[in-house]
C-alpha positions as CSV (number, residue, x, y, z in Angstrom):
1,X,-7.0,39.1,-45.3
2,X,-4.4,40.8,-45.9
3,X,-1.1,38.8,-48.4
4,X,2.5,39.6,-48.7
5,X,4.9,37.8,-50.6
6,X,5.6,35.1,-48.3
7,X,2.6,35.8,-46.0
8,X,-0.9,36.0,-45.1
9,X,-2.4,38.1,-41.8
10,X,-5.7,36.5,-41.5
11,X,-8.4,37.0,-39.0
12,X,-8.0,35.2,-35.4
13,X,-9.5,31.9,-35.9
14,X,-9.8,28.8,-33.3
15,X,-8.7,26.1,-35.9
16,X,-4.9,27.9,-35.5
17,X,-4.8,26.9,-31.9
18,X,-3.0,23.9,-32.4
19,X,-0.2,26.4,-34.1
20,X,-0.7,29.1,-31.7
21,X,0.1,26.8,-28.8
22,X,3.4,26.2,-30.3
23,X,4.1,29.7,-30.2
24,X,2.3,30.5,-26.9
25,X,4.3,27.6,-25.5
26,X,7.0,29.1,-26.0
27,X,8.6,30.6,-23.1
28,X,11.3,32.5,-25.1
29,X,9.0,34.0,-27.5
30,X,6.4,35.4,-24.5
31,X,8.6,36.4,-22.0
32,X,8.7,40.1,-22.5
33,X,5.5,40.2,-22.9
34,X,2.3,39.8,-20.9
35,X,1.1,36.5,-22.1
36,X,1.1,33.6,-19.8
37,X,3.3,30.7,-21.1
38,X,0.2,28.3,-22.5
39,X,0.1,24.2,-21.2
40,X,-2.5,23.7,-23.7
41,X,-4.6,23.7,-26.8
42,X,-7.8,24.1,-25.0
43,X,-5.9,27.1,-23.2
44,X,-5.0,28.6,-26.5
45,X,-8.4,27.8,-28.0
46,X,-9.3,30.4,-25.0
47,X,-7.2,32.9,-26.0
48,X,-7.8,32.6,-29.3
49,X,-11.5,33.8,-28.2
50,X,-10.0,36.4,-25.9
51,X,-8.4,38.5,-29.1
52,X,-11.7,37.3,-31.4
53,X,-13.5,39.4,-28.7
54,X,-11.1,42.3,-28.9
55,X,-11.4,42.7,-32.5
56,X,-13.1,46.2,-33.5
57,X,-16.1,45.8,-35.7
58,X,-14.9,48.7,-37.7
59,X,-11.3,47.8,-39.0
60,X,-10.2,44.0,-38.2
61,X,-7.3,45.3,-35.7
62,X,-5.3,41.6,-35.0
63,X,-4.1,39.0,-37.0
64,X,-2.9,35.9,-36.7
65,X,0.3,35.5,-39.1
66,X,0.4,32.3,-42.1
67,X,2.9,31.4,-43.5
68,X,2.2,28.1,-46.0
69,X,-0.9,28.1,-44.3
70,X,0.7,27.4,-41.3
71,X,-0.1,30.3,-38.2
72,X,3.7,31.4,-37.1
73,X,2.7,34.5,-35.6
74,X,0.2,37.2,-34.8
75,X,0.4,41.1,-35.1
76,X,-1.8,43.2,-34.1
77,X,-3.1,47.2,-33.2
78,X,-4.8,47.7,-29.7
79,X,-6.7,51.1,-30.7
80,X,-5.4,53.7,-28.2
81,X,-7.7,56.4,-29.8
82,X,-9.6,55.4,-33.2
83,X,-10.5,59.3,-33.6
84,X,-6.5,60.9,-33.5
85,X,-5.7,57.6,-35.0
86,X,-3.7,56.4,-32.7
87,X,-2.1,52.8,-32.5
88,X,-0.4,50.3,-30.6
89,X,1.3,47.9,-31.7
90,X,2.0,44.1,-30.8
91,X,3.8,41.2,-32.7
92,X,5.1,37.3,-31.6
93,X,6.7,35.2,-33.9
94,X,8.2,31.7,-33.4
95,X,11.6,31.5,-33.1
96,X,12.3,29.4,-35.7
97,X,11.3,32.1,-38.6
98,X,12.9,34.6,-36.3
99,X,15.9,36.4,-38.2
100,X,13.9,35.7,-41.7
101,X,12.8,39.2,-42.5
102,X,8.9,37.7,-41.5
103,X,7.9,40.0,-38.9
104,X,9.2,42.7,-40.9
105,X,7.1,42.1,-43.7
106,X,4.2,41.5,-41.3
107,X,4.9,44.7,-40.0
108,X,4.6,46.6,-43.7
109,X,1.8,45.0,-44.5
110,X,0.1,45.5,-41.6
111,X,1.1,49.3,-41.2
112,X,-0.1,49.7,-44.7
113,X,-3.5,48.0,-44.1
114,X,-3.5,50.3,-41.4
115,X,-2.4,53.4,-43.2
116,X,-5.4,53.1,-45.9
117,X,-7.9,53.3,-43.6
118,X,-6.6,56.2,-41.6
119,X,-3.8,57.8,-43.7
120,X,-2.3,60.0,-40.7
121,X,-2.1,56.6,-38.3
122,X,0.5,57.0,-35.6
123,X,1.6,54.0,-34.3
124,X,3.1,53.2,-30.2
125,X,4.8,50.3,-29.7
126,X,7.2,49.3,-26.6
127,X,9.9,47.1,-26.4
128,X,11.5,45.6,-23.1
129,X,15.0,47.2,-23.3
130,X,16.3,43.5,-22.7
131,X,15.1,42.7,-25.9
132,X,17.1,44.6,-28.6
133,X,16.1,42.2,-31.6
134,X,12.9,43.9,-31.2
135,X,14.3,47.3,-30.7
136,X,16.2,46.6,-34.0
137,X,13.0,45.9,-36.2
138,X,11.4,49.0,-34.8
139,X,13.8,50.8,-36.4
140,X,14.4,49.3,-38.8
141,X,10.7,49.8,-40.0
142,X,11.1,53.5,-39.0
143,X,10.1,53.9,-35.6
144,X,11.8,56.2,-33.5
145,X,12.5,55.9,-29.5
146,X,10.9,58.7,-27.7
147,X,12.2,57.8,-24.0
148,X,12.5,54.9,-21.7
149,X,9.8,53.9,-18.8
150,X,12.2,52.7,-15.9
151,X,10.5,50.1,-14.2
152,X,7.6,49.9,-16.9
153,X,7.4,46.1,-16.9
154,X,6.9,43.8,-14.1
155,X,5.9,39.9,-14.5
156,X,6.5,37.2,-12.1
157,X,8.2,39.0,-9.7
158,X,10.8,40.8,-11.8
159,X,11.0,44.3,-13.2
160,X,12.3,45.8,-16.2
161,X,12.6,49.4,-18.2
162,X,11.0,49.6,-21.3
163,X,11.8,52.0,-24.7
164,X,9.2,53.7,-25.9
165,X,8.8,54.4,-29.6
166,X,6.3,56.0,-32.6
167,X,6.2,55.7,-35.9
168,X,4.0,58.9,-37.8
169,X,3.3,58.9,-41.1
């Protein structure tokens, strides 16, 4: 577990799936992403297995946000390569603590979590360029665009560029 001020990041856990649905039902928060909008708790409760199962054994890699004790969010590092340490990085967060600071301080704490494992961690992360609240915490945290993919995301029969950025440390 990892705590914050306001926040915990906690392993992925089933009994969030009635708070995870809220999120995953969220059209607006998954729609730049590759997440199907959820129609249930059982369908969450799946998911919910799905990242469980894509957790590394070596360093817990995703995290389901609290806040309160309440899951708002989830964060998380798909490994691109463990020995360059090399990181993605992923983050939802329901709109209602949206423009809070939250996934900002989610961000830190992860990073640094991150960061005292392997101290020369490089993070990835991509951003649909229609989405420039998410392009704004990137940099804000210090992440800096390397280029645009044109045509890098396609869902449901629509296409769109995506900005790429890094973070080193």
């Amino acid at each position: 577990m990892i705590k914050t001020k306001r926040l915990e990041l906690v392993r992925f856990d089933r009994k969030y799936a009635k708070d995870l649905f809220e999120l995953w039902g969220d059209y607006e928060v998954i729609k730049y992403t590759y997440m199907p909008q959820l129609k249930s708790i059982d369908e969450c409760s799946e998911k919910i297995e799905m990242f469980i199962n894509y957790t590394d054994d070596e360093i817990v890699n995703n995290f389901i946000i609290l806040s309160d004790g309440k899951a708002i969010g989830i964060i998380g590092s798909p490994i691109i390569d463990k020995d360059k340490a090399v990181f993605g990085l992923y983050y939802q967060l329901m709109r209602k603590y949206w423009s809070k600071g939250y996934i900002s301080e989610a961000i830190e704490a992860f990073r640094n979590y991150i960061l005292s494992e392997f101290p020369n961690a490089e993070f990835h992360a991509e951003v649909v360029c229609e989405n420039p609240a998410s392009e704004a915490i990137l940099r804000k945290m210090g992440f800096v665009e390397v280029g645009v993919e044109k045509s890098g995301f396609t869902l449901n029969g629509f296409t769109l560029d995506i900005t790429k950025f890094i973070n080193q440390n």
